[in-house]
C-alpha positions in Angstrom: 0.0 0.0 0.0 3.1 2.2 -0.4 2.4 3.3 -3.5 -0.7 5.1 -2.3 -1.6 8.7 -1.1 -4.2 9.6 1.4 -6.3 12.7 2.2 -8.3 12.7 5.2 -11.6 14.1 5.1 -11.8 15.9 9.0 -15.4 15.7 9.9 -16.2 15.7 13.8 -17.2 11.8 14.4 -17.3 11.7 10.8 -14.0 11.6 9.3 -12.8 9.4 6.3 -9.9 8.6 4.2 -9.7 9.3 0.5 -7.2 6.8 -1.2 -5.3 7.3 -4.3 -3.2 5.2 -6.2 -3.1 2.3 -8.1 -4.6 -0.9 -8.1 -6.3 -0.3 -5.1 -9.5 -2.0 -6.4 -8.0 -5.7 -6.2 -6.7 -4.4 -2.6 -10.3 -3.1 -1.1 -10.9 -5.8 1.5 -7.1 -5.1 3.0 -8.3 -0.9 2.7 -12.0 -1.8 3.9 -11.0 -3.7 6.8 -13.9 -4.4 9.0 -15.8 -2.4 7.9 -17.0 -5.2 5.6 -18.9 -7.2 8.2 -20.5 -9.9 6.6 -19.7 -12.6 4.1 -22.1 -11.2 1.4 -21.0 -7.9 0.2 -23.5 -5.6 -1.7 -21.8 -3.9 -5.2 -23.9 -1.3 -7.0 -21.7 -1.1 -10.0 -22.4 0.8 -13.3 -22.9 -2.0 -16.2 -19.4 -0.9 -18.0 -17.6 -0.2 -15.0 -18.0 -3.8 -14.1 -17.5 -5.3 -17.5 -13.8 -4.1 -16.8 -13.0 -4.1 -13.3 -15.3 -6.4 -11.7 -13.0 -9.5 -11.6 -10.6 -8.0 -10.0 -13.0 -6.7 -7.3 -15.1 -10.6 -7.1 -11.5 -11.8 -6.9 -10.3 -9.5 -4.3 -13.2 -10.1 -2.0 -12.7 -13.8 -2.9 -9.5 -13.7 -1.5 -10.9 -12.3 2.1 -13.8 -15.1 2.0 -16.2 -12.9 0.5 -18.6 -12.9 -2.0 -20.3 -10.3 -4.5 -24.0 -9.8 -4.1 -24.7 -7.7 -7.5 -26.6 -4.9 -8.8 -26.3 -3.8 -12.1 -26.7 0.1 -13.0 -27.3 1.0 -17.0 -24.7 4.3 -17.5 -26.3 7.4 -17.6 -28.2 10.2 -16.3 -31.5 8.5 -16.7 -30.4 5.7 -14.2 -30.6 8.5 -11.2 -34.2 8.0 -11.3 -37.1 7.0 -8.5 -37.7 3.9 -10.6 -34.0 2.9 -10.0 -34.2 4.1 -6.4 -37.5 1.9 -5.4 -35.6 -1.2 -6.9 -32.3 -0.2 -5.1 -34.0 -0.2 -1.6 -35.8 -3.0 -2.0 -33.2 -5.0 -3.2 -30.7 -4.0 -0.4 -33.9 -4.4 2.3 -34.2 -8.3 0.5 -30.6 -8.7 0.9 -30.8 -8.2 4.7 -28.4 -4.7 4.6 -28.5 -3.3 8.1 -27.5 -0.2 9.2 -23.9 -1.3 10.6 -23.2 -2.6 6.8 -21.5 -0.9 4.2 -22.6 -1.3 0.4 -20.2 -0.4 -2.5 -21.1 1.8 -5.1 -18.7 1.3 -7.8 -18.8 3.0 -10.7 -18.7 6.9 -12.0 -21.1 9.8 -10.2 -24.1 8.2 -11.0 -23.8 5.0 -9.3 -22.4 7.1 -6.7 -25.1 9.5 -6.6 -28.0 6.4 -6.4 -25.9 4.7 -4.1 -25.2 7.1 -1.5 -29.0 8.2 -1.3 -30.5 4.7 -1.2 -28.0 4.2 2.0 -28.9 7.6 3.5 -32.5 6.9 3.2 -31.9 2.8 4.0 -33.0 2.6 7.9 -32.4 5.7 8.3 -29.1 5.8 7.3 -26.2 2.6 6.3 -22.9 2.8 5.6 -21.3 3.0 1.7 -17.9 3.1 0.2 -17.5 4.6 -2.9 -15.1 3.0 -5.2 -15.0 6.0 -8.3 -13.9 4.7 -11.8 -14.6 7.9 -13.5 -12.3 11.2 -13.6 -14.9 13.2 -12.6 -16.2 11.0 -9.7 -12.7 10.2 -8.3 -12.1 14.3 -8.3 -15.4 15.4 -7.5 -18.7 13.4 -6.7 -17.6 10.7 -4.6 -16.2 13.2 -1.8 -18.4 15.8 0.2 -21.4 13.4 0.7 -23.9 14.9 -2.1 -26.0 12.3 -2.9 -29.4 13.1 -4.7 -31.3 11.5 -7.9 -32.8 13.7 -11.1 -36.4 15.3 -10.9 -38.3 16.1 -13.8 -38.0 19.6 -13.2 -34.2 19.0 -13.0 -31.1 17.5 -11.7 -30.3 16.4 -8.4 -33.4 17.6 -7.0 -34.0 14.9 -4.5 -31.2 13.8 -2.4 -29.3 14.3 1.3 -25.7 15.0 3.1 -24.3 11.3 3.7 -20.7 10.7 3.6 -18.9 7.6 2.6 -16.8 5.8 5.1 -14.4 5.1 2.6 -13.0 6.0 -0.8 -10.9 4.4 -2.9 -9.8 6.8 -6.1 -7.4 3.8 -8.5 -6.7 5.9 -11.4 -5.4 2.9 -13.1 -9.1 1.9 -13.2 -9.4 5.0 -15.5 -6.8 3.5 -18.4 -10.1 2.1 -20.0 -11.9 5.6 -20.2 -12.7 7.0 -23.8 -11.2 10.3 -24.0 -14.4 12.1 -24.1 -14.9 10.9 -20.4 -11.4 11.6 -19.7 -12.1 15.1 -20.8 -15.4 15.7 -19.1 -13.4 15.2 -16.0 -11.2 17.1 -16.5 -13.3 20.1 -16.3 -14.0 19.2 -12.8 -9.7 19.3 -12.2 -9.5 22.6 -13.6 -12.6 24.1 -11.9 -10.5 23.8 -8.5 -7.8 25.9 -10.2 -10.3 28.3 -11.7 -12.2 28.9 -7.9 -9.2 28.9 -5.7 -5.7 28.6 -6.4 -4.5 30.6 -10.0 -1.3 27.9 -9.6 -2.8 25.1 -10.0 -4.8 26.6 -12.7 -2.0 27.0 -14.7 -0.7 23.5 -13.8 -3.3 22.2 -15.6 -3.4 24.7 -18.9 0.1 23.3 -19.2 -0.4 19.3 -18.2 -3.8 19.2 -19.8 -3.0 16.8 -22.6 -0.9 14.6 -20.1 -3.9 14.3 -17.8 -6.0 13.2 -20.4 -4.0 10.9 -22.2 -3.8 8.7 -18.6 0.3 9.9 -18.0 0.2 8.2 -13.8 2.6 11.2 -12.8 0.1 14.1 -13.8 -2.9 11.8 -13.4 -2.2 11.0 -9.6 -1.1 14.9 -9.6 -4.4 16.1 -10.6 -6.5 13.6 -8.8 -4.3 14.4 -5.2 -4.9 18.1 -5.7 -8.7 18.3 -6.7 -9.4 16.1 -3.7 -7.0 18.1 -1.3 -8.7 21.4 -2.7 -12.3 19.7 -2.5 -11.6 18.3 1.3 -10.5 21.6 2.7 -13.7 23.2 1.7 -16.1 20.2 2.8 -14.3 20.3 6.0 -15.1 24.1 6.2 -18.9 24.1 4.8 -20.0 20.2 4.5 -23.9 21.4 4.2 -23.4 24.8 2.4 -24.3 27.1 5.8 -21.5 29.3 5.3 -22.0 29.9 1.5 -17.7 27.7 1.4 -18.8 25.2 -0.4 -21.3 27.1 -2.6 -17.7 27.4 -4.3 -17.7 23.8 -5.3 -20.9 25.3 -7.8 -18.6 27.0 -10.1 -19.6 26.1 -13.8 -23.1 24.5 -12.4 -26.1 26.5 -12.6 -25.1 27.5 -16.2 -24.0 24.3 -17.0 -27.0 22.5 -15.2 -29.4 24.6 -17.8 -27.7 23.7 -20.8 -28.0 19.9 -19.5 -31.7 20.2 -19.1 -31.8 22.1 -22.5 -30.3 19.2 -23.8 -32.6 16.7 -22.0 -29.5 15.3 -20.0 -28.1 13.1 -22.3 -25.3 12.4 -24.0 -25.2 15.4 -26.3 -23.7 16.7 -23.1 -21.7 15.5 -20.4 -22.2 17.0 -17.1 -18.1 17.5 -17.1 -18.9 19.1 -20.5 -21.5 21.3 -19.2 -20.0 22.2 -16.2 -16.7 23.6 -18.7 -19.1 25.5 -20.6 -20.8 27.1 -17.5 -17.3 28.3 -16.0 -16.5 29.5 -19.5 -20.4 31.4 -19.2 -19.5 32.7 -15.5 -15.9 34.2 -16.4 -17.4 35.9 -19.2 -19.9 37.3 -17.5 -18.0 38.2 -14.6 -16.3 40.4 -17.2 -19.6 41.5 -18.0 -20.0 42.9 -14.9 -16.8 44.4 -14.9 -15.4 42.1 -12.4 -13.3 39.8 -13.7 -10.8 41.6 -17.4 -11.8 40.5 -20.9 -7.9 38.6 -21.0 -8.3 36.4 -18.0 -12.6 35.4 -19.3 -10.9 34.2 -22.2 -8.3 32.4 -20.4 -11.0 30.4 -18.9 -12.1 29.7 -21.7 -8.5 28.9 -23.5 -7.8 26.8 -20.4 -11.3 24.9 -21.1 -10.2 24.6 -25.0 -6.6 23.2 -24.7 -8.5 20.3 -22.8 -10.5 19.2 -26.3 -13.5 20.6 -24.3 -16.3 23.3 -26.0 -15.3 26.2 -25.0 -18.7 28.2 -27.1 -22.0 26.8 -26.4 -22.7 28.0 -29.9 -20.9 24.5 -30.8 -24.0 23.1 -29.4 -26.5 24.7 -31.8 -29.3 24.9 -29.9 -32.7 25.6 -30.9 -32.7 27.8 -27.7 -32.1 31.1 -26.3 -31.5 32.9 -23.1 -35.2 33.2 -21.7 -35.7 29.6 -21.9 -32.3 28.7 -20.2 -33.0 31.3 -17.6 -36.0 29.3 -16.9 -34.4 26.5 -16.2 -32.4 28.2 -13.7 -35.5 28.8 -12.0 -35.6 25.2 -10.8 -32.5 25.1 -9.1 -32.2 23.8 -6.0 -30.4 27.1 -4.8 -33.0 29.1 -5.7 -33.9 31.2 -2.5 -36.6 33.4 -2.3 -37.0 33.8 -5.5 -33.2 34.7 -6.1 -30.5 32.4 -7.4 -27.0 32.7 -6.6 -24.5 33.0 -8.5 -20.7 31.8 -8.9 -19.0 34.2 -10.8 -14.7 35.4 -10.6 -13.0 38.8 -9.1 -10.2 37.1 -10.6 -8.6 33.0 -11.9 -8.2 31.7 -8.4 -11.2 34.2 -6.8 -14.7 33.2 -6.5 -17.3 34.1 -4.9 -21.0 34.0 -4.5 -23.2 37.0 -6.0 -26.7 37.6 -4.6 -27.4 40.5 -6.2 -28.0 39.0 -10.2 -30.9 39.8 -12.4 -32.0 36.7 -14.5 -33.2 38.9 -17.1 -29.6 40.6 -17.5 -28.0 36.6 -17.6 -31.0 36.5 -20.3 -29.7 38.9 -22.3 -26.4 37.9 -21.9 -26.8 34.1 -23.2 -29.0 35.4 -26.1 -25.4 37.7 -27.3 -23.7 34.5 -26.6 -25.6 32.2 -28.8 -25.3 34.9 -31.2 -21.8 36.1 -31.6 -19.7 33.3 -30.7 -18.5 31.0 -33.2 -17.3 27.4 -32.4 -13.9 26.8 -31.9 
């Protein structure tokens, strides 16, 4: 276990330890300890993730006298659904999961996402380790405890605060990404550059293409320092009271609107929307006069140099900027009928803006369906 780096999620009674390395996956029962309490072990693992890496996990547990007990999740944003919930629950109450148990979700941020609702809601609350085979989970959705499914009036509507007892990030499980999904995650590395630390930022304008193309120094690089970034600011804000972790949102209500445009499919990635929505809040940052004209369109260069749409022209939507703003109006930060916003001072300064007329981000989105051409 050398070879591995932890980060330590400090949460009062519920702290945890974020692994990363490699070929942790065939070493979870030595990671998981006791933890794993019985000899039946409940996986909810996303249909590709298992076609590659569930072997080595049934062999792992084999090895520790256990055995797999399976549920199979189709990829996809339609799988965070209540249909997939009800069966979830009831096939983790037939199992016999109690609340001392721990179930694995394994798999990218929707697996996650079901998984670590269906064992916040389970009895009131069991246990879950998340084993993340994505970019964007390992960086992103399997720390912090977010867990929700997808409403129809929009995305991770229904959910709760429930942290894992465990994760285990092996980004050699991600040599078997397609580069699109290697890019969409991406986006999430780069957001923690763009919100809080102009360094890093820069790291990853210049160590883009290694990143991507699966190089283990710059992979293990970027995965140790989105995770560092993201624990410091769970640790700080774990249920968004202070407005800390509001951070984290960078990229998402724009990006969230262009999903739901898009009927959350694959058209769009959420790490896909989520680059276009930093590339919308730096630009209109500048807008604002907030944030200069050069360092909106580094955003936006820094987004590009990744393979990522950097315009949302590119997406040619039959749209425009009242009918995404109305899709803002379902978010689940909408307070009193206004929605914050995250917008830039500066690469490396965020904040959150209370003050934002939807009609003026209306306006603004029209000019940039209009003018911009795709890169």
């Amino acid at each position: 276990m050398s070879d591995a780096r932890t980060v330590r999620v400090d949460l009062a009674g519920r702290g945890y330890d974020v692994v990363i390395g490699t070929n942790l996956i065939a070493r979870l029962p030595q990671y998981a300890g006791k933890r794993l309490r019985k000899a039946t072990v409940p996986v909810v693992a996303d249909a590709n993730a298992w076609a590659h890496h569930g072997e080595t996990l049934k062999e792992a547990l084999g090895r520790a006298d256990k055995e797999v007990a399976l549920f199979s999740v189709e990829p996809g944003e339609g799988s965070k659904s209540w249909r997939n919930l009800e069966a979830l629950t009831d096939w983790m109450l037939n199992l016999g999961v109690e609340r001392g148990d721990q179930v694995i979700a394994f798999g990218g941020g929707v697996v996650g996402d079901l998984t670590g609702f269906a064992s916040a809601i389970l009895k009131r609350g069991c246990g879950f380790i998340q084993v993340p085979t994505t970019l964007l989970a390992q960086v992103d959705s399997s720390v912090g405890g977010k867990t929700a499914i997808n409403a129809k009036s929009g995305k991770n509507l229904i959910g709760a605060f429930h942290q894992p007892s465990l994760v285990l990030a092996d980004t050699g499980a991600l040599a078997t990404l397609p580069r699109r999904e290697m890019q969409a995650g991406f986006a999430e590395v780069i957001k923690y550059g763009i919100l809080g630390d102009a360094a890093f930022f820069d790291w990853c304008s210049a160590n883009a293409s290694a990143v991507i193309s699966h190089d283990p120094v710059a992979l293990n690089q970027a995965v140790a320092k989105s995770v560092e970034a993201k624990t410091r600011i769970v640790a700080a804000d774990e249920r968004e009271l202070s407005g800390r972790r509001a951070l984290l949102n960078l990229g998402h209500t724009f990006g969230h609107a262009l999903e739901a445009e898009t009927g959350f499919s694959d058209t769009l990635l959420h790490g896909e929307a989520v680059a276009l929505g930093m590339v919308l809040a730096a630009r209109y940052s500048a807008r604002r006069g907030e944030l200069s004209d050069e360092d909106a369109e580094r955003v936006a260069a820094g987004i590009a140099v990744a393979g990522l749409r950097a315009e949302i022209s590119a997406l040619e939507l039959k749209s425009d900027g009242p009918r995404l703003v109305e899709h803002m109006r379902h978010d689940k930060k909408m307070d009193a009928g206004t929605l914050p916003f995250l917008l830039l001072r500066a690469i490396g300064e965020a904040y959150v803006a209370h003050d934002v007329i939807l009609s003026d981000v209306a306006d603004f989105l029209d000019q940039q369906l209009r003018s911009r051409v795709s890169a």
